[in-house]
C-alpha positions as CSV (number, residue, x, y, z in Angstrom):
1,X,118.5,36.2,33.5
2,X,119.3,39.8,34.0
3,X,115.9,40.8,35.0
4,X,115.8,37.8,37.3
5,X,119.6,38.8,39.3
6,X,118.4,41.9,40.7
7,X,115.2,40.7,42.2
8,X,117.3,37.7,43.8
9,X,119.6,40.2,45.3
10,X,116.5,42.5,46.8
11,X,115.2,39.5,48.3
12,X,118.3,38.1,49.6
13,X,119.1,42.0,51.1
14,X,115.8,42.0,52.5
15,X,116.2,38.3,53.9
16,X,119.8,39.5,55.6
17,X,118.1,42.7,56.8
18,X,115.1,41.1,58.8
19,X,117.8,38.8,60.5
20,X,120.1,41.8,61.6
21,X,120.2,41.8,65.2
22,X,120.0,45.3,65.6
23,X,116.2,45.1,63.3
24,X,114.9,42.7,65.2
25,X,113.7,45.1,68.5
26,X,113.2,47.5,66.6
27,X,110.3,45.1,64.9
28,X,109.3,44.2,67.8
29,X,108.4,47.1,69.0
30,X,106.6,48.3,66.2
31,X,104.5,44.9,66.4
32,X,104.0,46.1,70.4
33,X,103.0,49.6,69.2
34,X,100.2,48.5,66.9
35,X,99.2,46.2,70.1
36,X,98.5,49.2,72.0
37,X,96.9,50.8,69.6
38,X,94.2,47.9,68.8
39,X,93.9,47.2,72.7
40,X,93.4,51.1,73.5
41,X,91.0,50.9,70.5
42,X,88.9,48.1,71.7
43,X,89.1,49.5,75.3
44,X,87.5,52.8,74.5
45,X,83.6,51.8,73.5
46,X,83.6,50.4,77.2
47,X,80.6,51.0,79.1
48,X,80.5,54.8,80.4
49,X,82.8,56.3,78.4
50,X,85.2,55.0,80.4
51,X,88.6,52.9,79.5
52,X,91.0,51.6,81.8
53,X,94.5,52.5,82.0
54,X,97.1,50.2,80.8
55,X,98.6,48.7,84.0
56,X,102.4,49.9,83.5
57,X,100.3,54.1,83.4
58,X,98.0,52.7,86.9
59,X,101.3,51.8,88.1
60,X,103.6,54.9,87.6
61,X,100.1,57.2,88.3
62,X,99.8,55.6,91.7
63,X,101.2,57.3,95.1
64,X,100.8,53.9,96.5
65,X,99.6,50.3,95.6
66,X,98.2,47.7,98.2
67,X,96.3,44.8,98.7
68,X,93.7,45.7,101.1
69,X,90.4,44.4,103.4
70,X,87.7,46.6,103.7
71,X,87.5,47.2,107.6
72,X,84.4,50.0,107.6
73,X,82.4,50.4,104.5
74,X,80.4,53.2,105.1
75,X,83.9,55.2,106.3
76,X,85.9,53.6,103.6
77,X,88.1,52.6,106.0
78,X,90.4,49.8,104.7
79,X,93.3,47.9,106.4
80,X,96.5,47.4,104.2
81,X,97.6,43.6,104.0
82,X,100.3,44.0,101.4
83,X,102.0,46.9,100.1
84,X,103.3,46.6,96.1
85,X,104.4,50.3,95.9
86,X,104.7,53.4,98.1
87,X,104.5,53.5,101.8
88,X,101.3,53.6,103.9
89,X,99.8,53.2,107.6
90,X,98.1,49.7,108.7
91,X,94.8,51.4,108.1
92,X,94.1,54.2,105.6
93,X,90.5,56.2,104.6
94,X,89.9,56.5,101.0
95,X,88.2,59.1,99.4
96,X,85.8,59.4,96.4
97,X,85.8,55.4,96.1
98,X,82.4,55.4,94.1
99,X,81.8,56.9,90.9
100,X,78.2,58.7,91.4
101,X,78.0,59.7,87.7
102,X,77.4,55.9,87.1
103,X,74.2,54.1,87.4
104,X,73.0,52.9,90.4
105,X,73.2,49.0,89.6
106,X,77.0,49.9,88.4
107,X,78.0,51.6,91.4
108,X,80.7,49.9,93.9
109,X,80.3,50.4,97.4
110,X,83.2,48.9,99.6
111,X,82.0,46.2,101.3
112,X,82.9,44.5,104.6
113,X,85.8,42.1,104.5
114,X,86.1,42.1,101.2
115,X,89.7,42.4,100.1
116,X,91.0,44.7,96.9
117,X,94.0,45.4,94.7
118,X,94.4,49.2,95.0
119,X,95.8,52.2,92.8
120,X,95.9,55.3,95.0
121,X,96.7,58.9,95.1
122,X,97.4,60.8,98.2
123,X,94.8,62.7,99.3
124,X,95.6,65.1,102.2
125,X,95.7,62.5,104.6
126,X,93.2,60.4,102.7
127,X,93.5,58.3,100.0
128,X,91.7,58.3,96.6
129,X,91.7,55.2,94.0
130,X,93.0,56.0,90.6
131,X,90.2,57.6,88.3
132,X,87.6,56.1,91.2
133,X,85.9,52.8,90.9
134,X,88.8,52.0,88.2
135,X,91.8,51.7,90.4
136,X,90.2,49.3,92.6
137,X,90.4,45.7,91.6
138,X,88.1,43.1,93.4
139,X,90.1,40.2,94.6
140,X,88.2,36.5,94.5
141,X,90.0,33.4,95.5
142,X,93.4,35.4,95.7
143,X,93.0,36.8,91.9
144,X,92.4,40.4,91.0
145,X,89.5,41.0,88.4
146,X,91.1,42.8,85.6
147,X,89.4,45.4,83.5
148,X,89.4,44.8,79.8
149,X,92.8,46.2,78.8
150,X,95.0,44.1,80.9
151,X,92.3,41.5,80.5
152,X,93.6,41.8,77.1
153,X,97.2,40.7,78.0
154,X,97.0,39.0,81.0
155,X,98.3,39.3,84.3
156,X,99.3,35.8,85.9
157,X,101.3,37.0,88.9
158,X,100.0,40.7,89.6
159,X,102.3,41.3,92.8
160,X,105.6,40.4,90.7
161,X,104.7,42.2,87.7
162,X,103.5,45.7,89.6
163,X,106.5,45.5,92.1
164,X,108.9,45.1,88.7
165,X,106.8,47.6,87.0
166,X,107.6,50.2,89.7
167,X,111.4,49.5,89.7
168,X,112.1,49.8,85.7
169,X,109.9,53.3,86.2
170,X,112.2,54.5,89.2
171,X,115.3,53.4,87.4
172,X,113.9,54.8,84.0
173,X,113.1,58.4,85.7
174,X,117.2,58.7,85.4
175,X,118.4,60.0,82.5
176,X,121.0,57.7,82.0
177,X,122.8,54.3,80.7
178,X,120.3,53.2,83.8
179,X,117.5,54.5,82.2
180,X,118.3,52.4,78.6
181,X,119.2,49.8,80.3
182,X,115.6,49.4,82.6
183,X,114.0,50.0,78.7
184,X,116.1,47.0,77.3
185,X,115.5,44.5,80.3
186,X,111.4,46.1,79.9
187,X,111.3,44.8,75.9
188,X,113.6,41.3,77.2
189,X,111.0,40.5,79.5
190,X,108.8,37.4,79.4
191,X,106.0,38.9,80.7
192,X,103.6,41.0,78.1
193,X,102.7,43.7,80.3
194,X,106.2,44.5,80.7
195,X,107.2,44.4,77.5
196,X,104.1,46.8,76.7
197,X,105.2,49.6,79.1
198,X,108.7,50.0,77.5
199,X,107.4,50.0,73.9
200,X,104.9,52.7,74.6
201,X,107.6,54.6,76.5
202,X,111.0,53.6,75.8
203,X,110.4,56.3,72.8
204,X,110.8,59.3,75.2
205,X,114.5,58.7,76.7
206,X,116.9,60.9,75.4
């Protein structure tokens, strides 16, 4: 019986341990860490050499984000329908839209009336998409076509969960009881991609 007591009282320590409220985000976001890792490791075999950002990086990357109709292909002039971050004019000209170092059949040219999900960088006066042919997102029947890595997740409402992405990441860039706070309401959130950005980054407040 002697050998038996202190086993019952590890296991009754570890039992009262896992159920202390202040262990339980910390689990979580450990669990959330090894989900970005076996995401980003999935992600990286991807055709080209290339892997997609996780959405909360495309979204604190991006000078602007919009929902846009391609106006003039062969200009890559685009008019803006729907702005999710930033500040633009009606109509806009990307720059280096197409990624020549892929292969031909690979290759997106904008096309006519189609309508897009964009990440972009400023560019002069210009606009460029987010590491090219990556931070544009072809939009069928009002839904974006995700690449693998938010694929992964899943994005059911992209407008809502790029327009709250951009406010925890303005509210985070404070130094603060703000900043903590955005990081707490980021790992409370119902939606995954949410929850994701402040377990990869909530690390780096101070």
């Amino acid at each position: 019986m002697t050998r038996e007591r202190p086993r019952r009282l590890v296991a009754c320590s570890a039992q009262e341990t896992n159920s202390h409220p202040k262990v339980r985000p910390i689990r979580g976001a450990i669990r959330a860490s090894l989900t970005i890792a076996l995401l980003m490791w999935s992600v990286a075999g991807e055709a080209h050499d290339y892997a997609a950002p996780p959405l909360y990086r495309s979204v604190e990357s991006a000078d602007a984000i919009v929902v846009a109709t391609v106006t003039d292909g062969d200009l890559g002039v685009v008019r803006v329908d729907e702005t999710l971050k930033g500040k633009t004019s009606r109509t806009i000209r990307l720059v280096n839209y197409i990624d020549t170092f892929m292969r031909l059949s690979d290759r997106r040219p904008l096309v006519n009336g189609a309508q897009e999900l964009m990440f972009l960088k400023k560019e002069d006066e210009n606009y460029a998409p987010l590491q090219m042919q990556l931070g544009r997102w072809p939009i069928h029947s009002g839904l974006p076509e995700l690449p693998g890595f938010v694929a992964e997740l899943g994005l059911p409402d992209y407008r809502r969960t790029i327009v709250h992405l951009a406010a925890l990441q303005e509210k985070a860039r404070d130094n603060s009881a703000g900043a903590f706070q955005a990081y707490i309401e980021g790992m409370r959130s119902a939606d995954p991609q949410i929850r994701l950005w402040a377990a990869a980054t909530a690390h780096s407040t101070r």
